[in-house]
C-alpha positions as CSV (number, residue, x, y, z in Angstrom):
1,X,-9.5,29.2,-20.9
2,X,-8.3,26.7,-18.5
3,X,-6.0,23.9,-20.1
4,X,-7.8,20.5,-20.3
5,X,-5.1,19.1,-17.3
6,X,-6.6,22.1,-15.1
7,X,-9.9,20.9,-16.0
8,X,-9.3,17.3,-15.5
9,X,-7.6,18.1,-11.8
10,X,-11.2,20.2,-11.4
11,X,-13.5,17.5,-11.8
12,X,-11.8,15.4,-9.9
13,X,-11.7,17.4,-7.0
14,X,-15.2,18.1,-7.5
15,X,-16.1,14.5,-7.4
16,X,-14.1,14.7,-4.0
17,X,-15.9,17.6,-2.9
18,X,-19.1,16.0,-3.5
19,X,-18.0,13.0,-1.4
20,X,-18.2,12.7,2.3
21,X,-15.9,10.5,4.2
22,X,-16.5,6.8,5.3
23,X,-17.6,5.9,8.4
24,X,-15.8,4.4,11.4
25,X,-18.0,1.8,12.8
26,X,-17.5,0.2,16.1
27,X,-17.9,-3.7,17.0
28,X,-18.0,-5.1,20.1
29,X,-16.1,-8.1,21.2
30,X,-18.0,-9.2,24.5
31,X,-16.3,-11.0,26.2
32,X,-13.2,-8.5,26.3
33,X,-14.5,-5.9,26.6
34,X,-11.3,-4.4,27.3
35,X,-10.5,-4.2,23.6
36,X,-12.3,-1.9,21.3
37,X,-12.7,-3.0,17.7
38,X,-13.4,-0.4,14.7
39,X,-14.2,-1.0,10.6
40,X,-13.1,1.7,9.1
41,X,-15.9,1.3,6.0
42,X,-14.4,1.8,2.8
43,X,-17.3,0.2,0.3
44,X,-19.1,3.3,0.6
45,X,-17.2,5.2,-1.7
46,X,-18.7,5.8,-5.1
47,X,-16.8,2.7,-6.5
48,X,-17.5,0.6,-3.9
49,X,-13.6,-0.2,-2.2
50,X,-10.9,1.2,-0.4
51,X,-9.0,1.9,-4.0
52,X,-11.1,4.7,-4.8
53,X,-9.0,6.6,-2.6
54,X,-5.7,5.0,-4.8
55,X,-7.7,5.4,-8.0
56,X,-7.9,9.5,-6.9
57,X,-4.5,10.0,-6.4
58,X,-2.9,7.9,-9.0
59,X,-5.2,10.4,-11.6
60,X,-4.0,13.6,-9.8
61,X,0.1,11.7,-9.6
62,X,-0.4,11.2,-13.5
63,X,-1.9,14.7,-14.3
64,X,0.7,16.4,-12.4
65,X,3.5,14.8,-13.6
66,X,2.3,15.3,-17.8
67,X,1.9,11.7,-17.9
68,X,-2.3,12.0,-18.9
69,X,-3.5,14.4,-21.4
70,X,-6.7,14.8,-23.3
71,X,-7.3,11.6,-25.2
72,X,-4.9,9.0,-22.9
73,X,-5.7,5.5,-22.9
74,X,-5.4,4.6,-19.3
75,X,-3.8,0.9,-18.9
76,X,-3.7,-0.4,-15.2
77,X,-2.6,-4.2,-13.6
78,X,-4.7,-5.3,-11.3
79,X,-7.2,-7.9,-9.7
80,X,-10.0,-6.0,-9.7
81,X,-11.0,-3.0,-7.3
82,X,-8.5,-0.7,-8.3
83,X,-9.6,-1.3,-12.2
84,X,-12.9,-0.4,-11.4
85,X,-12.0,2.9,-9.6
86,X,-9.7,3.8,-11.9
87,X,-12.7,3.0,-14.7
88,X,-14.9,5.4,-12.9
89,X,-12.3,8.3,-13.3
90,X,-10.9,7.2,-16.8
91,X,-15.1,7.9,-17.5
92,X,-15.1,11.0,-15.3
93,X,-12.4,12.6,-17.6
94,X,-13.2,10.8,-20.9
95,X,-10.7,9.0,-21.0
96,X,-10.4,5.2,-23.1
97,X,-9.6,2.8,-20.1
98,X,-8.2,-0.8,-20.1
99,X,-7.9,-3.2,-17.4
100,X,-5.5,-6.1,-17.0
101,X,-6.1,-8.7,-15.0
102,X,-6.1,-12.6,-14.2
103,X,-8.5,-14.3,-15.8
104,X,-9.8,-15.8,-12.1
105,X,-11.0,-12.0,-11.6
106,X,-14.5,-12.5,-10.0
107,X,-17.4,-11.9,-12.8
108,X,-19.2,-8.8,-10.2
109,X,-15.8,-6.7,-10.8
110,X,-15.5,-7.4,-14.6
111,X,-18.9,-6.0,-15.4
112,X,-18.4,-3.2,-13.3
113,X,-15.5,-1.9,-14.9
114,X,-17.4,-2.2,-18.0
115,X,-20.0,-0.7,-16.3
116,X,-18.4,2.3,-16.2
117,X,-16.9,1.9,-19.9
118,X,-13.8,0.4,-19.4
119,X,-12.3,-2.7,-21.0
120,X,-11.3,-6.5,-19.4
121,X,-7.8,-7.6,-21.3
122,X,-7.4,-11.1,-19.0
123,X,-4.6,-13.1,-18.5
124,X,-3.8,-16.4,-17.5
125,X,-0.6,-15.6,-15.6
126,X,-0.9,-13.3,-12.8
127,X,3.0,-12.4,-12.9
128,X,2.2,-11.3,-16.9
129,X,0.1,-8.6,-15.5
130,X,3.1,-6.3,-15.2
131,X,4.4,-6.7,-18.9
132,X,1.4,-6.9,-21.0
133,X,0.2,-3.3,-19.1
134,X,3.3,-2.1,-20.3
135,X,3.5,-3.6,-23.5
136,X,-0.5,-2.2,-24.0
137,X,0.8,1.1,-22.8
138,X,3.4,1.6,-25.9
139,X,1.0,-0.3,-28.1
140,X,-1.6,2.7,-27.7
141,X,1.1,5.1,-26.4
142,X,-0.6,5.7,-23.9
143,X,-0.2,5.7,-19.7
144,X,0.1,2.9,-17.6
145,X,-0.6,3.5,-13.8
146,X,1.6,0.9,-12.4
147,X,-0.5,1.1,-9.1
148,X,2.3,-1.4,-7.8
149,X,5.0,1.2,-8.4
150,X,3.3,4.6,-7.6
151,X,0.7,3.6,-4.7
152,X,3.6,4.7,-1.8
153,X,4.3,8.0,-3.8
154,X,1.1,9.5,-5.2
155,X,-0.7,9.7,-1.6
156,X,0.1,12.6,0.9
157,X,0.7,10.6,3.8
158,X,1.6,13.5,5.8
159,X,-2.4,14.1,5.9
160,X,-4.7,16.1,3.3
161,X,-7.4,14.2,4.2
162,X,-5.8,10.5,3.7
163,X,-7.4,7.2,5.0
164,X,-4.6,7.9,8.1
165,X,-5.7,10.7,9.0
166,X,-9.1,10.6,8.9
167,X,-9.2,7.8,11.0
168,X,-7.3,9.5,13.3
169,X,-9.8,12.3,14.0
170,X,-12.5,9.7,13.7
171,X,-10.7,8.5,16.7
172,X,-10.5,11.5,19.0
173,X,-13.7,11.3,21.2
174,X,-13.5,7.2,21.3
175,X,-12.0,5.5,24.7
176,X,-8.8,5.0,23.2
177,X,-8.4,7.7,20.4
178,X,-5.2,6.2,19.6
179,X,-5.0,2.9,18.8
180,X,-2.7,0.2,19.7
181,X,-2.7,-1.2,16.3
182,X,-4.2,-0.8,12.7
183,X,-4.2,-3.9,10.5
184,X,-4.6,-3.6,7.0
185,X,-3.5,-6.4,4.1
186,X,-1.0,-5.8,1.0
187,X,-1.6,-5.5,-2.4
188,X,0.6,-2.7,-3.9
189,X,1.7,-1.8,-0.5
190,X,0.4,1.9,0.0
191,X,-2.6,1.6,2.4
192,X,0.4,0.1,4.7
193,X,3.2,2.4,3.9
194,X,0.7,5.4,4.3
195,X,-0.8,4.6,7.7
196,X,3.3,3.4,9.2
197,X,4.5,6.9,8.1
198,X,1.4,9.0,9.0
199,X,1.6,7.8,12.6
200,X,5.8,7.8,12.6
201,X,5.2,11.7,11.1
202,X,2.4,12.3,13.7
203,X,4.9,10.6,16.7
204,X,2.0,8.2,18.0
205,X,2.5,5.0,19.3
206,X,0.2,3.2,17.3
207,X,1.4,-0.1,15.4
208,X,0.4,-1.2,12.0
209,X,0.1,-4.9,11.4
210,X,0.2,-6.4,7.6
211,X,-2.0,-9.3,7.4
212,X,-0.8,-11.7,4.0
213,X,-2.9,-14.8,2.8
214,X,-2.1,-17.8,1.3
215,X,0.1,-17.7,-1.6
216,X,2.1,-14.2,-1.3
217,X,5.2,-12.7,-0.6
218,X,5.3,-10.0,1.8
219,X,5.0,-12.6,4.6
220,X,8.4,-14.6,4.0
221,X,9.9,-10.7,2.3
222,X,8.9,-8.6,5.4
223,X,10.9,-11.7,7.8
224,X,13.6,-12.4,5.9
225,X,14.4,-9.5,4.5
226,X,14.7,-10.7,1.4
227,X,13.1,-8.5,-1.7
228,X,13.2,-10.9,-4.4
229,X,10.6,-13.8,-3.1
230,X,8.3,-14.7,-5.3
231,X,5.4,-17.6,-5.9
232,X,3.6,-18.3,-8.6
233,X,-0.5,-17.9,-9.1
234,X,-2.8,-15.1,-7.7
235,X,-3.5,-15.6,-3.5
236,X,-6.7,-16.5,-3.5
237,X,-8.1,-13.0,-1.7
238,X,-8.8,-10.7,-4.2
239,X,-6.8,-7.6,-3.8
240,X,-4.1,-8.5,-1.5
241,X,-1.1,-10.5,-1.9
242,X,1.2,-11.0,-4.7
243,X,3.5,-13.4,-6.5
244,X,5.9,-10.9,-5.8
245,X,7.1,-8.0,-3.7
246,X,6.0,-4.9,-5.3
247,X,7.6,-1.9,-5.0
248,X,5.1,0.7,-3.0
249,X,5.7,-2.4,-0.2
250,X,8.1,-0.7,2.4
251,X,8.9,-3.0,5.4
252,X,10.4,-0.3,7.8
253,X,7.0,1.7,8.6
254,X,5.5,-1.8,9.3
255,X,5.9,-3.2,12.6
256,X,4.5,-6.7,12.3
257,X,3.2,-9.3,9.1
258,X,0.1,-12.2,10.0
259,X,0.1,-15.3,7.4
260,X,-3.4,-15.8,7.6
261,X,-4.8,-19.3,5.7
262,X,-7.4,-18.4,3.4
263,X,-10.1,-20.6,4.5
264,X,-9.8,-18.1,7.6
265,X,-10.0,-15.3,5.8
266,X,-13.6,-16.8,3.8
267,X,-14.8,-17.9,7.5
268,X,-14.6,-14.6,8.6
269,X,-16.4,-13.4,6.3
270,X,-19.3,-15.1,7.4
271,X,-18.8,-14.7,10.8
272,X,-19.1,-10.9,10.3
273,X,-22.4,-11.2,8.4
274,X,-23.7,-12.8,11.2
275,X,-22.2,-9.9,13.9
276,X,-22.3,-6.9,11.1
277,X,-25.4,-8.1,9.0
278,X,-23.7,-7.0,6.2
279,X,-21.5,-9.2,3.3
280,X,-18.2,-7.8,3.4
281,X,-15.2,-8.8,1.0
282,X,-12.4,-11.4,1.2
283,X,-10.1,-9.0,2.6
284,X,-12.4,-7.8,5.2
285,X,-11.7,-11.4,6.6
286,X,-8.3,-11.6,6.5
287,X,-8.0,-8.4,8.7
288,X,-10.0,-9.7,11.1
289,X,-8.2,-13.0,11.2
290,X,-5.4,-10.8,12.2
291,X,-7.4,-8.5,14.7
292,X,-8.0,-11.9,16.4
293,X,-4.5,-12.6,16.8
294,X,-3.5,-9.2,18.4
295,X,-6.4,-9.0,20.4
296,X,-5.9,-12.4,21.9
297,X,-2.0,-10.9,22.1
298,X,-3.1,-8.0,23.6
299,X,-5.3,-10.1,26.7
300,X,-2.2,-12.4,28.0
301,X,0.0,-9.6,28.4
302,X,-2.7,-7.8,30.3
303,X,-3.5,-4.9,27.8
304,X,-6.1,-3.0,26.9
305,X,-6.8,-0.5,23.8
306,X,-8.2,-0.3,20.1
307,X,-7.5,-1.9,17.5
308,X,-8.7,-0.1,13.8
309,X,-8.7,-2.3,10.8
310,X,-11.0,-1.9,7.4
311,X,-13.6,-3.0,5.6
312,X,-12.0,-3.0,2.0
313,X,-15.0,-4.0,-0.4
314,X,-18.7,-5.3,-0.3
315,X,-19.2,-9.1,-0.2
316,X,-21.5,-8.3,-2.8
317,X,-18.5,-8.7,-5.9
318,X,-18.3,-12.4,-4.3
319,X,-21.5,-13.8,-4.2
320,X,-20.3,-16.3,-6.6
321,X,-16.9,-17.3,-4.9
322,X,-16.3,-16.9,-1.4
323,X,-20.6,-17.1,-0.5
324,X,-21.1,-19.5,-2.5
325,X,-21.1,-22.8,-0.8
326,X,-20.3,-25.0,-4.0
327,X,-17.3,-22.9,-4.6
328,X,-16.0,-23.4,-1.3
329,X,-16.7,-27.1,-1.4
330,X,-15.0,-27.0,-5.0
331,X,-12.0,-25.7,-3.9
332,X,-11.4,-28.0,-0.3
333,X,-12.8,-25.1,2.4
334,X,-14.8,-26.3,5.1
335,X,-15.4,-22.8,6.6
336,X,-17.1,-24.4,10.0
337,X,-14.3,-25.0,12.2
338,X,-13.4,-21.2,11.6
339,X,-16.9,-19.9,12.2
340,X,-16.6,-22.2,15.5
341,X,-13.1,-20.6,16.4
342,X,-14.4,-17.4,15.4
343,X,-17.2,-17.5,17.2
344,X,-15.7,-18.8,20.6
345,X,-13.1,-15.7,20.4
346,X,-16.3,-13.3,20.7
347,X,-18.2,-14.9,23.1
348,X,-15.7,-16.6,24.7
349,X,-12.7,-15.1,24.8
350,X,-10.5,-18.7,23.4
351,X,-8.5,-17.9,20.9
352,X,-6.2,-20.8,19.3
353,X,-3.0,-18.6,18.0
354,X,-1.4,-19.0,14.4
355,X,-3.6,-20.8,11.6
């Protein structure tokens, strides 16, 4: 009889197996048409984000290594989309599961991870996160993922079916099957990491570009080389940037970092409802904020070629926050001037560079 690790690793791979990838959707920028533009759709995975892929591999990482056994109680830091992933697998395995995160965590992603049976332990300080996972983890004695830590290491990022890769053979019978840049944000660092060594491994020529909102790190760590910056508070996009530089973040494979003000990142937003007609998350805005910025790049010096970035999470986990127009008014956004700018890039072509 198989060992309950062997049958853990089984179901998980049969939730995989019953999976088919995300789509790679195309969006046209008319007036340069010169420049192809692709979402890479990650909401359509079972949990709804681009951290189901993490949530996987962290599960198989801890299996592997005889960190999780029958009856583990799984603790995890984070803001939100990876808790609810790694809820869905924690259930998948029957396993107790416990999330911490700040207590500014939008409502939609605390009553999903208790959707699927997990538990909300929220904080006031986002730089406590770190500790009281740990400090949970011993309390139980059970495993804490440390996403921040492991995120680099537990995906294959020489291929087996990665984000990376299947993007690249998403690619292969577009214009420009390789791109000239991929632009994803930072949270943990691994969605970054994996793509800069996939396409060093595969010797392309494609550039990744690290967009980081307000209130983060990996903007001032990635230019001054510096690896102890830190802030204080959460960055105001959910699931990207942090009060510090985490460990899975590896400057080297990264070729260029965009500070992107995050009443850009909630403009776009809305902008791409209106080009998508679909809500998409806060994320999904600060990547195009930075597809913007190489594009517009791209055009002086005379360029031409594709640009991939991703849709992270659904806009639905925000109704409350970044679509809501009393929030926004709440916290000082006036999102119209960026719609405006947005909208003149499109149609246009005038793009004012930086924020």
């Amino acid at each position: 009889m198989k060992s309950w690790v062997s049958q853990a690793i089984h179901k998980i791979e049969a939730d995989f197996n019953r999976s088919s990838d995300t789509h790679l959707i195309p969006l046209s920028i008319p007036a340069l048409p010169q420049i192809q533009l692709y979402f890479k759709d990650e909401s359509t995975h079972p949990t709804g984000s681009l951290k189901h892929r993490l949530a996987r591999s962290l599960f198989l990482y801890g299996l592997c290594n005889g960190w999780i056994d029958e009856g583990s109680t799984i603790i995890e830091a984070s803001s939100g989309s990876t808790a609810v992933s790694e809820a869905y697998f924690a259930r998948l395995l029957g396993l107790p599961f416990v999330a911490v995160m700040p207590r500014g965590t939008s409502a939609e992603k605390i009553r999903s991870i208790e959707f699927y049976g997990g538990r909300c332990h929220l904080v006031d300080d986002p730089a406590t996160i770190y500790a009281e996972s740990a400090r949970l983890a011993k309390e139980t004695n059970g495993h804490y993922m440390d996403q921040f830590t492991y995120a680099e290491r537990a995906t294959d990022w020489r291929g087996n079916n990665n984000i990376a890769d299947t993007i690249f053979k998403q690619m292969a019978y577009e214009p420009n099957p390789e791109p000239r840049w991929i632009v994803c944000g930072a949270g943990t660092g691994g969605t970054s990491a994996t793509f800069g060594r996939y396409v060093r491994y595969q010797q392309l020529d494609t550039k990744i570009c690290v967009v980081d909102p307000d209130n983060s790190v990996f903007y001032e760590s990635y230019y001054s080389g510096r690896t102890d910056c830190q802030c204080e508070g959460g960055s105001g996009v959910e699931g990207i940037g942090r009060p510090r530089v985490e460990p899975s973040f590896i400057p080297s494979v990264i070729d260029k970092v965009i500070r992107v003000p995050n009443v850009a990142s909630y403009a776009a937003i809305h902008f791409l409802e209106e080009v998508l007609g679909r809500k998409c998350g806060g994320s999904t805005g600060t990547n195009l904020f930075g597809v913007c910025e190489l594009a517009s790049e791209m055009v002086r010096r005379g360029e031409e070629g594709a640009i991939v970035t991703l849709i992270c999470d659904d806009g639905s986990r925000y109704l409350n926050s970044y679509y809501d127009a009393r929030w926004l008014a709440n916290q000082g956004h006036d999102i119209a001037p960026w719609l405006e700018r947005y909208r003149r890039f499109f149609y246009d072509g005038q793009w004012q560079v930086g924020g």
